[in-house]
N, C-alpha and C positions, 0 to 999 in steps of 0.2 A: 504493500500500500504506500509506503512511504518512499519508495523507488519512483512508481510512478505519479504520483504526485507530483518530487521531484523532476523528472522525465517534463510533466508538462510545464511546471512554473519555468525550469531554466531552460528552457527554449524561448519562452517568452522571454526572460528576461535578454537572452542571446541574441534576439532579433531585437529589442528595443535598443540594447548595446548598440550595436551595427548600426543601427536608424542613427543612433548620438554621434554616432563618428560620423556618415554619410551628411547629418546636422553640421557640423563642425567647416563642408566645404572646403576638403585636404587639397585639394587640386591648387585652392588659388592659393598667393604668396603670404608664406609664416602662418598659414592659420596648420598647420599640421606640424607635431613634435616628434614624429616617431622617422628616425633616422635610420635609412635601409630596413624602410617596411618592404620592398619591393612588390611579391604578390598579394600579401597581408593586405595591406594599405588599398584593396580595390573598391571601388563603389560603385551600384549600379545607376544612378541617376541625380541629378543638380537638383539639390534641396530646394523645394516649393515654402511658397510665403503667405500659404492658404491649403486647409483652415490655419487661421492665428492660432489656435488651439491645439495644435498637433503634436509639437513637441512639447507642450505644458503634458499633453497627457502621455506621448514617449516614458518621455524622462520619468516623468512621477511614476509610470507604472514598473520603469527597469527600479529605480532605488524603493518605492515603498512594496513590491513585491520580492525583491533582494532581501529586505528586512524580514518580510514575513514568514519566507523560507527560511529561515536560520534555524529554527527549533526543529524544522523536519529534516535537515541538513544533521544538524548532531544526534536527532534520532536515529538516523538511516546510519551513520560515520558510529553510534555505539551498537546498532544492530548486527555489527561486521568486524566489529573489531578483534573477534579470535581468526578470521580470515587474514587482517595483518600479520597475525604469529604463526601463519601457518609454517611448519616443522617436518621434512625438509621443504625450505623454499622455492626447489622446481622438483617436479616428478618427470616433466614432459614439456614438448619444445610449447604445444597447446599450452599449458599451464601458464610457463614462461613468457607468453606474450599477455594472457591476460591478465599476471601477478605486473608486469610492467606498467598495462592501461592504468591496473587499478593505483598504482604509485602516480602515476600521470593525476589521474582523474581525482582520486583526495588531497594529492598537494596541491594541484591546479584549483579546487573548490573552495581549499581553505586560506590559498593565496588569495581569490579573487573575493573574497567575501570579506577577508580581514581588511584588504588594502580598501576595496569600497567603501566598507564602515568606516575606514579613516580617513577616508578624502572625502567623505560627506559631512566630518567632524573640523575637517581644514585640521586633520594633526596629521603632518607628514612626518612621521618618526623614523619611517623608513630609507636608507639613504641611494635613492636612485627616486626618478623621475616618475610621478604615477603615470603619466597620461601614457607614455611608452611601454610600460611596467602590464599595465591593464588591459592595452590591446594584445600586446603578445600572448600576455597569460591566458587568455580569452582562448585563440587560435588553439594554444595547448592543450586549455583544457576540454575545448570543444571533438577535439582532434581524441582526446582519450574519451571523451563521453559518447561518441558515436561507436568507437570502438567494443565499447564494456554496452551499449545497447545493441548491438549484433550479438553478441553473444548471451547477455543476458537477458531482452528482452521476451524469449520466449520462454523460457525457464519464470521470469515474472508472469506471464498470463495465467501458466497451468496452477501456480501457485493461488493466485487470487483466484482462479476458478474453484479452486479445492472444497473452500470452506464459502460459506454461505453469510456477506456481510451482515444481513439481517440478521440469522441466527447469531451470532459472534456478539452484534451489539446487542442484544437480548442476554448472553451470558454474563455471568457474575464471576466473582475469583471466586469460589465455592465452585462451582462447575468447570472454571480453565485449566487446563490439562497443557500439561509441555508438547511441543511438537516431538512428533516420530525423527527419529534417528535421519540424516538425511547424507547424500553421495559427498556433500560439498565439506561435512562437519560443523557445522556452523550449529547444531544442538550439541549441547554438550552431553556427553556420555552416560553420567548421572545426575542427572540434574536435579535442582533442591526444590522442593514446594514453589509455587510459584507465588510470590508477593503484590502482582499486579496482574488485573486482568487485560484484556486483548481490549477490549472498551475502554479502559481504564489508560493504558497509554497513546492510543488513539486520541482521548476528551486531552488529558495530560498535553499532548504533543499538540493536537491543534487548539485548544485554550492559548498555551502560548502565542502560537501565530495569530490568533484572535487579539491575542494584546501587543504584539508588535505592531500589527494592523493598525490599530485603536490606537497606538501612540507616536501615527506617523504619519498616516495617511491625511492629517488635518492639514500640513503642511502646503499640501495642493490646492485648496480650497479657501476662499476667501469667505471668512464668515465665521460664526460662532467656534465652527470644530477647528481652526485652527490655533484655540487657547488648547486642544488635546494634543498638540504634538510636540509632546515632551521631551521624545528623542529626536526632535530637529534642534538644535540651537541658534537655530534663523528661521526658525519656520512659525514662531508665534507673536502676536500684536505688541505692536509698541505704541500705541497712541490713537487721536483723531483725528490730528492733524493733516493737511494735503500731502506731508514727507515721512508720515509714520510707515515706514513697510520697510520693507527688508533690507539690510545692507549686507553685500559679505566682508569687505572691502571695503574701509574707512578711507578719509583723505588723507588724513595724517599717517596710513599704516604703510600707504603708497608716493610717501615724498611730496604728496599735493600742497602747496598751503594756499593761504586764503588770498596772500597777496598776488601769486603770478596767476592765479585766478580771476583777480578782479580788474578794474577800470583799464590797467594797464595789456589786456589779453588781446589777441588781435587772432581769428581763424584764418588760417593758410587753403586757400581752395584754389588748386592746379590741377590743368589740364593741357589745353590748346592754349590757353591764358593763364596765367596766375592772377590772383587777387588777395587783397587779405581785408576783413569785413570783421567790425567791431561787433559787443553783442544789440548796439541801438539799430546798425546797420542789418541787421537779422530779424529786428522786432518791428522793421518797416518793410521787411519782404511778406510778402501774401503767408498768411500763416494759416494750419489746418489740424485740425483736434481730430483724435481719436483714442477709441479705448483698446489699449493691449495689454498682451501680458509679459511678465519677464519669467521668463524659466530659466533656472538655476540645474548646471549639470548636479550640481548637491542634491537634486530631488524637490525643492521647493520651487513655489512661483507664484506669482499674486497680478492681477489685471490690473491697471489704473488707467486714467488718460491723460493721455500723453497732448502737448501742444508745441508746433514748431515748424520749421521748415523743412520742405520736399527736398530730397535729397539728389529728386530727377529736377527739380528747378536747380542748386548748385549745380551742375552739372552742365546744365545749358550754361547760365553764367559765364564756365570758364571754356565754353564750346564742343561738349560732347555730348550730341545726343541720348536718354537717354536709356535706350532702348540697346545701345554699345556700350552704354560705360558700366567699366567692375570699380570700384573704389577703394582704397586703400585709409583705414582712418587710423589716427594716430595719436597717441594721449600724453597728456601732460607728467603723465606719471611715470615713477623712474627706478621703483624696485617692483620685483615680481614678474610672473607673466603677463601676457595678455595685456602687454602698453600699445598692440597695434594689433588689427582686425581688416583681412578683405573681406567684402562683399560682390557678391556675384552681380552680374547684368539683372538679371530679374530681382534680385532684390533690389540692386538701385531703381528699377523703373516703375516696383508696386507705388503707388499714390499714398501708401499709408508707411511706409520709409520716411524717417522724421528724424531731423535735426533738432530734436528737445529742447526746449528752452524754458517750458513750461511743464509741470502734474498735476492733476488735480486741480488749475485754476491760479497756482500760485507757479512764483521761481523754485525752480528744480534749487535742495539743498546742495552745500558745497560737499555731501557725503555720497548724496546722489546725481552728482555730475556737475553739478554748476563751475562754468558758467552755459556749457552747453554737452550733448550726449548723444548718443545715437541711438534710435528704435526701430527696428525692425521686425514685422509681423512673423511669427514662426521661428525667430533666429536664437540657435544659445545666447544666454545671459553675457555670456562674455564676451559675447561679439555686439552688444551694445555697449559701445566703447565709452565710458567716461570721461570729463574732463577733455574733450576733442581738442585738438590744436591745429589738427591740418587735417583735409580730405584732399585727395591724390586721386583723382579719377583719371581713369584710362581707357582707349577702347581697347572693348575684348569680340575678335570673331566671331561668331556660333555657326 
């Protein structure tokens, strides 16, 4: 049961991955970290900027289904663990490949589960790079997970055919009986009374995910249930103000201050022309309000709206059509990643691409980009570049 359970959440969670990197737009310039991905690194098609809502619900469903898997993850990891000891460790060339997967497939589950929880936590303890770190592992572990389901997903059918879920959650530990002796070893030879029943770690195991669920899933959701997500550390209400929502990334934690922010700031917008435009010179360009959302590869994300300028108007400005231009924005900040973001043609040329100036009716705070930012429908969080200083449009082919 808790294989295939398994089986189906990390697949989901495996395509939602993939969708986050395919999200990310590895093709265009610095938006991709993984050096000599060569085949790894492939994607089948240029992230769309509609529905707005798509990667809010990606993402949210790869990290707070990531989360709620974990309790059936160390179910399954202590349901096997005399299979680790097994004694001698090959019998047969068959055994030896799949004592290998299964080495691939539990380091690989326990790499990628640990390292997610902590990059959803912002605590990089680990001394190498996640974003590289996570796609690889991914490929590894995927690579041993299809493996150990060739082989063992037929063996899992007959099993669950055996016994009868109904009757089982009807039985009591007064009536549960240890399993019969089986070819793999995995019952133990004599085994002691049994302490829990088959129901009993079933409710056990997914109670748990019912509460991982429950203190995470608020995250995603603007509203009441996001005071329940306890294990976000960015994912609950700070106020009611027009700037009370999430930040991950302070100014001060990225070199910003307040001064080379203010009066003195001047946006670099190069193409065919360069210019550079104050923010009064911005607040007298045709300005156009919408509501988006920001999703956070952390799992979090919150809708607001947004006000400011079209991004395919700059573009014209410095003479690029645009329906050719990909753009290049680049921020005023000076530690960490993610101080520069391209965007694609179609995201430069959706109408709801914005140069932020405005949330909610007020100025964007200096924490949330001020003096100005970039918003784009459907795009990682992190490619809403804050703190802008230059847009760099180019044409790009199609």
């Amino acid at each position: 049961m808790f294989g295939l359970v398994l089986l189906v959440g990390l697949v989901i969670v495996a395509v939602t991955g993939l969708l986050s990197y395919a999200a990310y737009e590895p093709r265009l310039p610095g938006n991709d970290m993984t050096p000599g991905k060569g085949l790894l690194g492939f994607y089948l098609f240029d992230w769309p900027t509609h529905p707005v809502w798509m990667y809010r619900v990606t993402q949210g469903t790869h990290v707070i289904l990531g989360l709620t898997l974990v309790p059936v993850l160390l179910a399954k990891l202590w349901s096997v663990i005399p299979k680790l000891f097994d004694w001698p460790p090959v019998r047969s060339i068959a055994q030896a490949v799949e004592r290998a997967s299964l080495v691939l497939l539990v380091g690989g589950a326990v790499f990628q589960f640990a390292t997610g929880i902590l990059n959803i936590q912002l605590y990089y303890v680990f001394p190498f790079s996640f974003y590289p770190a996570h796609l690889y592992g991914a490929w590894i572990f995927l690579a041993a997970l299809a493996l150990h389901v060739a082989v063992r997903l037929p063996r899992a059918i007959r099993a669950v055919r055996s016994r009868s879920l109904r009757r089982e959650l009807r039985t009591s530990l007064a009536g549960t009986r240890p399993e019969p002796p089986d070819p793999d070893g995995l019952v133990p030879a004599d085994p002691a009374p049994p302490t829990m029943s088959r129901r009993g770690l079933l409710a056990f195991v997914g109670g748990g995910s019912v509460v991982m669920l429950g203190l995470s899933v608020g995250q995603t959701l603007d509203g009441p249930l996001r005071r329940t997500a306890l294990l976000a550390p960015r994912g609950r209400e700070y106020g009611t103000g027009p700037n009370d929502f999430q930040i991950n990334k302070t100014a001060a934690s990225l070199g910003v201050t307040a001064a080379e922010a203010g009066d003195g700031w001047r946006l670099t917008v190069a193409g065919v022309d360069r210019i550079q435009l104050s923010r009064d010179d911005l607040l007298a360009m045709p300005l156009h309000t919408y509501a988006l959302p920001i999703a956070c590869v952390e799992g979090w994300s919150t809708e607001q709206v947004w006000t400011g300028v079209r991004l395919a108007d700059l573009a014209r400005l410095v003479g690029i059509a645009p329906g050719t231009a990909a753009v290049t924005a680049r921020s005023l900040q000076r530690v960490g990643y993610f101080g520069q973001a391209s965007l694609s043609t179609g995201q430069v040329a959706d109408p709801r691409s914005l140069l932020a100036l405005r949330v909610n009716g007020a100025d964007v705070s200096l924490d949330h980009g001020f003096p100005a930012r970039v918003i784009v429908p459907n795009a990682p969080g992190v490619h809403n570049t804050k703190w802008v200083r230059e847009l760099d449009f180019r044409r790009e082919a199609r």
